[in-house]
MISE-885155 format. One record per residue (C-alpha): residue number from 1; residue in three letters; x, z, y. Coordinates in pm, whole numbers. Layout:
REC   pos   code       xx       zz       yy
REC   NUM    ALA        X        Z        Y
...
END
This chain:
REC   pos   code       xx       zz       yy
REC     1    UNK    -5839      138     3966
REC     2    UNK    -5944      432     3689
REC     3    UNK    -5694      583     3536
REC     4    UNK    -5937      576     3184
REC     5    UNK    -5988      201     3265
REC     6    UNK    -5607      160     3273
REC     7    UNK    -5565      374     2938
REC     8    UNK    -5854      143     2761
REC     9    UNK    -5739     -209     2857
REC    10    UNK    -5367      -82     2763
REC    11    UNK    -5494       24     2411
REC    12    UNK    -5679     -274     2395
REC    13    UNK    -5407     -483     2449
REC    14    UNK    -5164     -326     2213
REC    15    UNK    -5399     -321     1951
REC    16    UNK    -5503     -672     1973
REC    17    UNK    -5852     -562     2002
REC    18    UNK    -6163     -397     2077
REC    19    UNK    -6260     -243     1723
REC    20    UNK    -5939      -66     1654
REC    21    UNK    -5893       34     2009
REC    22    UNK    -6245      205     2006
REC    23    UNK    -6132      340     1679
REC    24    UNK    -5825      456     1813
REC    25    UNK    -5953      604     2128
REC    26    UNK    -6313      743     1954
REC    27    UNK    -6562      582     2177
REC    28    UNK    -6791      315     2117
REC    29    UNK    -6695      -60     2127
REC    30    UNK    -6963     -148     2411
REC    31    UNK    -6842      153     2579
REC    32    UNK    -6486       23     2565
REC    33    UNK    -6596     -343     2623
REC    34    UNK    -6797     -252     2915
REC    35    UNK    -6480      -53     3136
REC    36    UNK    -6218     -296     3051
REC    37    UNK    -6488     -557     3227
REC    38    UNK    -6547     -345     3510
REC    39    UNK    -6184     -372     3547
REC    40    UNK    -6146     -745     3543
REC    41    UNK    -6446     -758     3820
REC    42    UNK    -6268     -484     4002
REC    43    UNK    -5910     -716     4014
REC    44    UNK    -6071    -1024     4002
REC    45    UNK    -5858    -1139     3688
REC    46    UNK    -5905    -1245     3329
REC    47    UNK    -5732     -931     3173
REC    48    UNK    -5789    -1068     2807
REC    49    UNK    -5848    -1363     2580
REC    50    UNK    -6113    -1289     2385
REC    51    UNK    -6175    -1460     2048
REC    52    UNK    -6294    -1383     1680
REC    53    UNK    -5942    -1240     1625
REC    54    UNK    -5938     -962     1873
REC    55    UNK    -5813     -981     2189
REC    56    UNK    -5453    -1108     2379
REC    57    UNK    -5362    -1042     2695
REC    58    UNK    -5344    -1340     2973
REC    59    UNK    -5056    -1374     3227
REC    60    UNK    -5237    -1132     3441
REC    61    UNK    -5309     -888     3164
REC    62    UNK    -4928     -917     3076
REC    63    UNK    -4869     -795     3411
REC    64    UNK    -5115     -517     3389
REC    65    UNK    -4992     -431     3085
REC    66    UNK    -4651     -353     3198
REC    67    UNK    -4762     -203     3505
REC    68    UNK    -5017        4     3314
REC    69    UNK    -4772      131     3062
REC    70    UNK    -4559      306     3369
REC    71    UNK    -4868      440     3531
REC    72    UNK    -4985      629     3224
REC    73    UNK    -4643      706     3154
REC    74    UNK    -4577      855     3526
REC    75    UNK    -4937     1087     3469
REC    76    UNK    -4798     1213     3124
REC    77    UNK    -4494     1309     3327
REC    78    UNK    -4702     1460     3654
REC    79    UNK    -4895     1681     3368
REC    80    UNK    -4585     1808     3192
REC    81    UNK    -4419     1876     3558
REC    82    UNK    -4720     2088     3645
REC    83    UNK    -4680     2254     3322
REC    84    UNK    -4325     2361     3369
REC    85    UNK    -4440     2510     3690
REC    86    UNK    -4596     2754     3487
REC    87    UNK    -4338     2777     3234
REC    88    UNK    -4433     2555     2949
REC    89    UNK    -4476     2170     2818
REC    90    UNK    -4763     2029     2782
REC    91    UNK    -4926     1697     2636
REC    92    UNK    -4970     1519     2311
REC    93    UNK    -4710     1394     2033
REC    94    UNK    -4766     1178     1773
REC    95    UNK    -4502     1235     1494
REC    96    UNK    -4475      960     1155
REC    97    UNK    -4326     1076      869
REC    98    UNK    -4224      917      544
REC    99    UNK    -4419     1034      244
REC   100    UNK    -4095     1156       93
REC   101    UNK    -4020     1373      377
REC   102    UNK    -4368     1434      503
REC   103    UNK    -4471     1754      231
REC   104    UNK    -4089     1925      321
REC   105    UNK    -4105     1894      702
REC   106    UNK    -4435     1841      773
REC   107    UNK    -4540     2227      780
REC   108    UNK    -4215     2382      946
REC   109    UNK    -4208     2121     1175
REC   110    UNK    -4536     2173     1302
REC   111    UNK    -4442     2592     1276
REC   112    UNK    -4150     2547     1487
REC   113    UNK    -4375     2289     1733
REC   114    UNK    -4588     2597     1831
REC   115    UNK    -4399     2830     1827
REC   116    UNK    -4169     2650     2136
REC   117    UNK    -4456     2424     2312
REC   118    UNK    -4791     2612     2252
REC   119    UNK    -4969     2410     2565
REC   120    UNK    -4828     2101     2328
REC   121    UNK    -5012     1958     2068
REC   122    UNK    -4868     1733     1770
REC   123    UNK    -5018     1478     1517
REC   124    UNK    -4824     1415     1205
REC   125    UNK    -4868     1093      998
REC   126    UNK    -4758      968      686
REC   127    UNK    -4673      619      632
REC   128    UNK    -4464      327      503
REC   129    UNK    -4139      273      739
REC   130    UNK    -4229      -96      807
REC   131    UNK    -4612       10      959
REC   132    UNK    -4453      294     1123
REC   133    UNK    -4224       76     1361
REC   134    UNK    -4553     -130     1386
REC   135    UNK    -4747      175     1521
REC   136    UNK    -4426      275     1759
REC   137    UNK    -4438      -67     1936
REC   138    UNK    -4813      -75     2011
REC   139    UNK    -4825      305     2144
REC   140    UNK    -5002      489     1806
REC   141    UNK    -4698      677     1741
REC   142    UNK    -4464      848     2014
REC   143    UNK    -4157      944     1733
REC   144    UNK    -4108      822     1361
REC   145    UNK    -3872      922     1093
REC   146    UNK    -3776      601      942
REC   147    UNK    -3560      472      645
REC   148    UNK    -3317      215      698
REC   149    UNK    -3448       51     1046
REC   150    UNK    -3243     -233     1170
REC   151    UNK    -3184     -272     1560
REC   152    UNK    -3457     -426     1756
REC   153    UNK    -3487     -491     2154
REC   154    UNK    -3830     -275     2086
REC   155    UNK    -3661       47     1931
REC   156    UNK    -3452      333     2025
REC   157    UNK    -3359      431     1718
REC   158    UNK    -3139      783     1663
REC   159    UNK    -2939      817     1315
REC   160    UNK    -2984     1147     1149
REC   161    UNK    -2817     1179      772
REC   162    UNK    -2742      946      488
REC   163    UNK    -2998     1069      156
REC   164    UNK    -2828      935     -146
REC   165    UNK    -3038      801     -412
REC   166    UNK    -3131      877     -797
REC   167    UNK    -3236      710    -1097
REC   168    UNK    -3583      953    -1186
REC   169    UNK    -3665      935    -1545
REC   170    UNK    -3882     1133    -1739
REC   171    UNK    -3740     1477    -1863
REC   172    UNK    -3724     1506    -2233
REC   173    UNK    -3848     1776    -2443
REC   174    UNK    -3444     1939    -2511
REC   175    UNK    -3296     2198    -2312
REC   176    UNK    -3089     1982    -2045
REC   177    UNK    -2695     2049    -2029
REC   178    UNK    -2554     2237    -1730
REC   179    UNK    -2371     1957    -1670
REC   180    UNK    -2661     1727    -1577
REC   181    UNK    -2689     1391    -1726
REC   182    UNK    -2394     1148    -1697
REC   183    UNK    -2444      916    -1425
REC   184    UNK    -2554      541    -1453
REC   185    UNK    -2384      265    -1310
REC   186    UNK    -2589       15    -1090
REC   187    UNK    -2526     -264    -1310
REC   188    UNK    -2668      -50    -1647
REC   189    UNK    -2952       50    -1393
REC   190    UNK    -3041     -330    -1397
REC   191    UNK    -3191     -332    -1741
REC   192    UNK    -3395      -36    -1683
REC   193    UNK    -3754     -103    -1615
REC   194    UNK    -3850       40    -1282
REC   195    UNK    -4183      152    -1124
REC   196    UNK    -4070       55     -747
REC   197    UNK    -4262        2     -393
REC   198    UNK    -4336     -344     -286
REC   199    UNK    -4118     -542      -42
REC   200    UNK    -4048     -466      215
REC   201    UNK    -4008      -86      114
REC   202    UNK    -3643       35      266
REC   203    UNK    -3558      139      -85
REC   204    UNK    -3675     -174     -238
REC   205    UNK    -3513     -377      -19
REC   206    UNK    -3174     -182      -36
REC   207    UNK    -3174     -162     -457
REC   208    UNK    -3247     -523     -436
REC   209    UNK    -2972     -576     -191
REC   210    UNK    -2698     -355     -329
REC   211    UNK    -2789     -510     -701
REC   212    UNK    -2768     -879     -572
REC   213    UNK    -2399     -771     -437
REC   214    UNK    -2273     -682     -799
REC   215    UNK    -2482     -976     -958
REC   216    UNK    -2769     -816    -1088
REC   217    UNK    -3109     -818    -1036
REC   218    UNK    -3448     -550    -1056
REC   219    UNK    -3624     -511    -1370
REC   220    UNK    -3959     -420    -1245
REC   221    UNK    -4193     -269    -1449
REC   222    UNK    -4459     -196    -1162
REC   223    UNK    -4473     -224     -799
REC   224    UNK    -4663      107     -651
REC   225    UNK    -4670      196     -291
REC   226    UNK    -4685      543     -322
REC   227    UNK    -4419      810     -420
REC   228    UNK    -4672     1046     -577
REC   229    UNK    -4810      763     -783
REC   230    UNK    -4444      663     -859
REC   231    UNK    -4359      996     -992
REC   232    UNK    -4698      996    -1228
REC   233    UNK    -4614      708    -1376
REC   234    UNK    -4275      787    -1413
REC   235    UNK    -4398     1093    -1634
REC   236    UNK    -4618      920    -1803
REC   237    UNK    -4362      641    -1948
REC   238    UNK    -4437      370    -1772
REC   239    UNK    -4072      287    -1644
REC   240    UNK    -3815      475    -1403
REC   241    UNK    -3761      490    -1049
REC   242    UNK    -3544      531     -799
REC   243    UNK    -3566      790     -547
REC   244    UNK    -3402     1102     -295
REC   245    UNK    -3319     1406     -447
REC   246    UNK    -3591     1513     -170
REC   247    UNK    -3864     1299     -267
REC   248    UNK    -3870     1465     -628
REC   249    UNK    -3776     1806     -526
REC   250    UNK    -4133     1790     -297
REC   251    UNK    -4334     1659     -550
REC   252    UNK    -4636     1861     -758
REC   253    UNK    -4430     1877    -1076
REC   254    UNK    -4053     1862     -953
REC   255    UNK    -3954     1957    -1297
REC   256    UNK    -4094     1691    -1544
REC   257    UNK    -3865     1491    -1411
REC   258    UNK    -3453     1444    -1476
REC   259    UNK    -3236     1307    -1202
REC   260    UNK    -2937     1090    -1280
REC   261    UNK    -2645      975     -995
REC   262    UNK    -2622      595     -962
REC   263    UNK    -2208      460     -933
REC   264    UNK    -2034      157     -887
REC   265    UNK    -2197      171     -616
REC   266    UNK    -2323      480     -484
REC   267    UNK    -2680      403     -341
REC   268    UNK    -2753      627      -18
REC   269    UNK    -3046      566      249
REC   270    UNK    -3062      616      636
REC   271    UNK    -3263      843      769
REC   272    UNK    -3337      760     1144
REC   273    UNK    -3538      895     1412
REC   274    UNK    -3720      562     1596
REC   275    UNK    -3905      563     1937
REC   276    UNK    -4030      265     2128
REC   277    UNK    -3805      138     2406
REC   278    UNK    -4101      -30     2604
REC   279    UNK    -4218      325     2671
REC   280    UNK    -4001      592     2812
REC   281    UNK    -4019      942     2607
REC   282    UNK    -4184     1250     2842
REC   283    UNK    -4043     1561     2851
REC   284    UNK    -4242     1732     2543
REC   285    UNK    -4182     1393     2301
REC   286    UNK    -3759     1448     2418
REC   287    UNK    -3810     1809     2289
REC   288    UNK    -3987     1715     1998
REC   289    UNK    -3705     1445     1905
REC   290    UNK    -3447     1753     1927
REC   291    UNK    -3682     1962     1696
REC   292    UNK    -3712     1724     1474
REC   293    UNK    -3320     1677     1418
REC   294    UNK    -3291     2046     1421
REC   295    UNK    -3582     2104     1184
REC   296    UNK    -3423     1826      940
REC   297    UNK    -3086     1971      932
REC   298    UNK    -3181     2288      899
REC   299    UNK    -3351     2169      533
REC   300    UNK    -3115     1896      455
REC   301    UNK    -2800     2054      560
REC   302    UNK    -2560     2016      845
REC   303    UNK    -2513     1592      815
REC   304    UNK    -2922     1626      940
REC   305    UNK    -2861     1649     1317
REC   306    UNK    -2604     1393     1343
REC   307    UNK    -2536     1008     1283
REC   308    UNK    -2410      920      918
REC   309    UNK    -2045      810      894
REC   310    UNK    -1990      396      973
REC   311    UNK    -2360      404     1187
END
């Protein structure tokens, strides 16, 4: 069997088909269509159902898949072994970030990513947390930085810091006090409009939750997927939202914006590190977890690069 042949049906069949596996892999859908048949003649199996859907694997290509998965795993591992023989890791990471983190550890990640693995190469995402875990189970991403991921059989998920969260308004024209504006309670927060992702956003979902528990419900003004169009049409008067400290602090205009604590209760967020426990991490994606934690507490303070209290 070809080791490329192996890589393409595996794509194929985590991708649930041949147009976003050639996409993924950047060759040509005959191309692809042609070597994952040259592998079925080769084992003398249906790999694949094919139908106007995409493509699922049969019991054989279930097998293969499996099988597959360890082979191109065990190669990743030969190339980083050969590349500690000369004193460095080698091969390719693919890091997903949350747009709220993305713009403040996106660039010294990447820094510090050289700097310790040049024969290494890493590709940085942004995305929602919810297609994130999607692209960690069917091989697109290696790590992701997630919000509040639940436990699943398909995850190895790491807990990294609790962010609390704000109610963002609009900063008015007056001088602020030193003091900061008073806090809000969750219950007053309830008849504030609010400019808010969609379901099932983690901070959607956990406003909606933790507002349900004291017998309130969202007041939502708009539903944006998007914390840079959040923030816009927060300034522009269009409601409020609720966000990390972070997610401000890295926007374009950090300062048209005033940030009030939320009480009774205090809302916080998990941060989590997620990787995908159908495929074992190599060498270089094990470092690249570390520098990740390291990276994150070394911006977020010391509660970065270990689990939040009660996780």
């Amino acid at each position: 069997m070809d080791l490329k042949q192996i890589e393409y049906f595996v794509r194929v069949a985590e991708l649930g088909g041949f147009t976003r596996a050639a996409a993924a892999l950047g060759i040509a859908q005959p191309a692809l269509s042609r070597q994952v048949r040259l592998l079925e003649v080769e084992l003398r199996q249906n790999l694949l159902t094919r139908d106007g859907r995409g493509a699922v694997p049969t019991e054989a290509g279930r097998l293969l898949l499996a099988h597959g998965r360890g082979i191109l795993h065990q190669v990743e591992r030969a190339r980083e072994e050969l590349g500690r023989v000369r004193g460095a890791l080698a091969g390719r990471v693919a890091v997903g970030l949350p747009t709220s983190l993305a713009r403040m550890l996106a660039v010294p990640l990447t820094r510090a990513f050289r700097s310790q693995m040049p024969d290494a190469t890493i590709s940085i995402s942004e995305g929602l947390s919810t297609a994130m875990q999607e692209s960690l189970v069917n091989g697109r991403l290696d790590i992701a930085v997630l919000y509040n991921v639940r436990a699943s059989p398909e995850l190895d998920i790491t807990a990294l810091q609790q962010e609390e969260l704000f109610l963002v308004q609009p900063r008015a024209g007056a001088r602020q006090p030193k003091t900061g504006p008073p806090p809000i309670t969750l219950k007053d927060l309830a008849e504030l409009p609010l400019v808010i992702p969609s379901r099932p956003n983690a901070i959607r979902m956990q406003v909606e939750s933790e507002m349900a528990a004291v017998g309130c419900q969202l007041l939502v003004a708009l539903e944006i997927d998007g914390v840079s169009a959040i923030l816009d049409l927060v300034a522009d008067g269009a409601g409020n939202a609720v966000l990390s400290r972070n997610a401000v602090a890295s926007s374009v205009r950090p300062g048209d914006f005033t940030l009030r604590a939320i009480c009774n209760p205090v809302l916080h967020t998990q941060i989590s590190m997620a990787t995908s426990a159908q495929r074992p991490a190599t060498l270089t994606q094990q470092a690249t977890l570390r520098l990740i934690g390291e990276t994150l507490a070394g911006l977020m303070g010391p509660g970065a690069g270990r689990p939040a209290p009660g996780t």
